[in-house]
N, C-alpha and C positions, 0 to 999 in steps of 0.2 A: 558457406553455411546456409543450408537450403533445410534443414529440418520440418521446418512450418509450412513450405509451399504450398497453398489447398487451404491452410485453417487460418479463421476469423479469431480474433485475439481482442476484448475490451477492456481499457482499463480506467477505471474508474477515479478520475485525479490524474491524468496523465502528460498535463503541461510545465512541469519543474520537477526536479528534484527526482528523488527514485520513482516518482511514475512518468517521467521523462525520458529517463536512463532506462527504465523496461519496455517502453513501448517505443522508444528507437531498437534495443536489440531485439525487439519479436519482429521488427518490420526486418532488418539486417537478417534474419532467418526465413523471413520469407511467409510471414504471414501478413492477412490484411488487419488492417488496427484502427477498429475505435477509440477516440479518448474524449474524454469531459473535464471542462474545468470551471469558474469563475472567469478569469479575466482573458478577454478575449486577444488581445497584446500576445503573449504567452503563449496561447491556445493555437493562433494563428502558425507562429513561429515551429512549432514542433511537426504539426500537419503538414509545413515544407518542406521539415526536414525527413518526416516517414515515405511523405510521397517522393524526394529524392533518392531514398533506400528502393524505388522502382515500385513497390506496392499500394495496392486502395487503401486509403483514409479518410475516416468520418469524422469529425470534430464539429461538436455544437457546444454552448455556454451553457453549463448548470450548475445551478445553487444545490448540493447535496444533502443539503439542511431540510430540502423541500421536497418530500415524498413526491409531489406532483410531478417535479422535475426529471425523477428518476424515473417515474411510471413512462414518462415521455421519451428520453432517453432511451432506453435499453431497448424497446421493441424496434426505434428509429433505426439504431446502431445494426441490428440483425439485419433490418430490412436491408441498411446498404450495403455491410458485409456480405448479404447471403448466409446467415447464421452466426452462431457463436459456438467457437469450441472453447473456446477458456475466457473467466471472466478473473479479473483483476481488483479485487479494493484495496484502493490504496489512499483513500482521502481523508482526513485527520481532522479533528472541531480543535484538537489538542488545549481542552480547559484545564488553565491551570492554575487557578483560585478554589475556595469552597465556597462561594456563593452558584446561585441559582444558574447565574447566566455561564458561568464555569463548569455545571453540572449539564446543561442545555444542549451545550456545546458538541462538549465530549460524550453525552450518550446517542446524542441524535445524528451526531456524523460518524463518531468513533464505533456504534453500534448496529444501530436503526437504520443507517443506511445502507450498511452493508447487508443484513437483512432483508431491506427494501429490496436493493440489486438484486441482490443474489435468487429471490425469488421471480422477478421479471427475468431475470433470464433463464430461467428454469424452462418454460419450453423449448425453448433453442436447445439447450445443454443435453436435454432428455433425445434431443434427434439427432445430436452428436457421439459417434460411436466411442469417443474418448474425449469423454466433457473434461474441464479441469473448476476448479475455484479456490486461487490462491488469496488469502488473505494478510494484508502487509501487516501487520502487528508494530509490537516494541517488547526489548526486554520490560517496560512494565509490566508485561502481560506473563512474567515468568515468573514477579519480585515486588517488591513493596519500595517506593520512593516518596517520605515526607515531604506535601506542600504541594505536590499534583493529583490528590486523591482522585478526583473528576476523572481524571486520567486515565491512574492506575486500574481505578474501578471498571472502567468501559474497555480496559484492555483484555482484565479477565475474565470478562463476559466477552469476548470477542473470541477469545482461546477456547472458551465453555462450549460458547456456538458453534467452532469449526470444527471438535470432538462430536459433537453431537449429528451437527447437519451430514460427517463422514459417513455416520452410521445409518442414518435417515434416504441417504443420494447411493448407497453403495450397489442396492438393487437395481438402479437406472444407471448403472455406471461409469457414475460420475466421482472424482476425488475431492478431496475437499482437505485443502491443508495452509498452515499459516507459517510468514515469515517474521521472524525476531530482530531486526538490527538493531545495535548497542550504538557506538559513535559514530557517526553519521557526518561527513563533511558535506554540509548544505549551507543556504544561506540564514538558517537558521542558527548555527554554530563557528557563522564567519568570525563573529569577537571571539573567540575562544580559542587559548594558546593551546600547544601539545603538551604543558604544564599538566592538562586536564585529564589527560589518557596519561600518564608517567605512573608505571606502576604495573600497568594492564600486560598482559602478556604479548599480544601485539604490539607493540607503542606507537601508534598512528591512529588518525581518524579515518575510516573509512570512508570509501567510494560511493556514489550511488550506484554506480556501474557494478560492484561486487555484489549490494543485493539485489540488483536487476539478474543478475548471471543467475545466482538459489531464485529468485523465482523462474526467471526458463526452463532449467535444470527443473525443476517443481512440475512444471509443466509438460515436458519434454521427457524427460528422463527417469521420474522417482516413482515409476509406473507403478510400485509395488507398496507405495507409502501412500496413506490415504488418515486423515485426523491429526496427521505428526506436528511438530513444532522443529522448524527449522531456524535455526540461531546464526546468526553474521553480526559477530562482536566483538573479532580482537580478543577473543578467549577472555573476556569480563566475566561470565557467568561460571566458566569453569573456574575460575578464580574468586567467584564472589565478591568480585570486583565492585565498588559503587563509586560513582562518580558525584563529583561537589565542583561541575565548574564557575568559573562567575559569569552572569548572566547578560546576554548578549546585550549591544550597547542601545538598541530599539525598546528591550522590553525594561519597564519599570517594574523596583521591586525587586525581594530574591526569590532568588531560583533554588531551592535546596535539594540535591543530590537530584538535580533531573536526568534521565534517562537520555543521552543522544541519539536520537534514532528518526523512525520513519518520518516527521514534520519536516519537511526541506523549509519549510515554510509558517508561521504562523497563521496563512491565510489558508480556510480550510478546505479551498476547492483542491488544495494539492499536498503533496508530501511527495 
């Protein structure tokens, strides 16, 4: 699997969970791969395993929260790359209260920084003759789930933006599309029985590794799809499927009908 041999690949949140799981298979295809995250433990671990896949990797510690961060980041990331052809957000505030700092959260990582990114890497992308910009989403970002408004809300402003920015980047040749995963086996859904998908037309929790593969595919392959919304959920949405499971045994408090998906993590450097 040599697809990527030649192309720089960043993903944004890339030390757990599905931005773990996609930026070992863009390395496994043969691309070089920046990642970013919060905790350096993690961060270090993954950058062994990309540069074991035989290709360059850059890995620094960044808080996504923090414009500044990112500004620093992404140009870094080109510099060692040697550019960028596809950029990855995948990093999640995932607020999931209706207070302020719940609100905070999830618009400033869930949104603004993909934003952020996405525009720092814009010169790079623009000198790439087949830029990409996948953006990891959730079915919230397709649906309405009580009790994660923060959430919900920064999702479909996130789905709003990848329609739009599709339209905006399509002259400089760039794509621009988002990924929906529904249940999500991370360590964010480790307390949670298969009780909780019974029903779902798949009946399992998914992989990180299955939306790692839609977003390659995204990158790779969907040359002709550009603004789309790409879903990995066990056929929940074509079911109208909602989920109610109970709430992991870390987090205080319920969880009502929360979405399974992109957060491998409640920590927001990653998903």
């Amino acid at each position: 699997m040599s697809e990527f041999t030649g192309r720089r690949v960043v993903v944004m949140g890339g030390s757990k969970g599905i931005g773990r799981s996609t930026a070992l298979l863009f390395a496994r295809a043969g691309a070089a791969v920046a990642i970013c995250a919060r905790g350096a433990e993690a961060l270090d671990a993954t950058k062994r395993e990309i540069e074991a896949a035989g290709v360059a990797c850059y890995a620094a510690q960044a808080d996504l929260g923090d414009p500044a961060a990112i500004e620093r980041f992404v140009p870094q990331a080109a510099e060692a790359l040697g550019g960028i052809n596809v950029l990855v957000n995948n990093a999640s505030g995932f607020g999931r209260g209706d207070d302020e700092a719940s609100w905070a959260a999830s618009v400033s990582v869930d949104l603004l920084a993909i934003i952020r990114a996405t525009a720092a890497a814009m010169p790079f992308l623009e000198h790439a003759s087949d830029g990409a910009v996948v953006n990891v989403s959730s079915t919230a970002g397709l649906t309405g789930y009580a009790g994660i408004a923060a959430y919900v809300a920064a999702k479909w402003g996130l789905r709003g933006l990848t329609k739009a920015a599709a339209l905006e980047l399509a002259a400089d040749r760039i794509r621009v599309c988002s990924v929906h995963p529904g249940p999500i086996r991370t360590p964010m859904t480790a307390g949670m029985g298969d009780e909780s998908v019974a029903g779902q037309p798949i009946e399992r929790f998914g992989d990180p590794d299955e939306v790692a593969a839609m977003v390659v595919f995204i990158a790779a392959g969907a040359t002709f799809s550009t603004g789309s919304d790409f879903v990995v959920d066990g056929g929940a949405r074509a079911k109208n499927f909602a989920y109610a499971p109970a709430a992991p045994a870390d987090l205080a408090g319920p969880l009502p009908l929360i979405p399974l998906d992109v957060t491998g993590e409640l920590d927001r450097e990653e998903a």
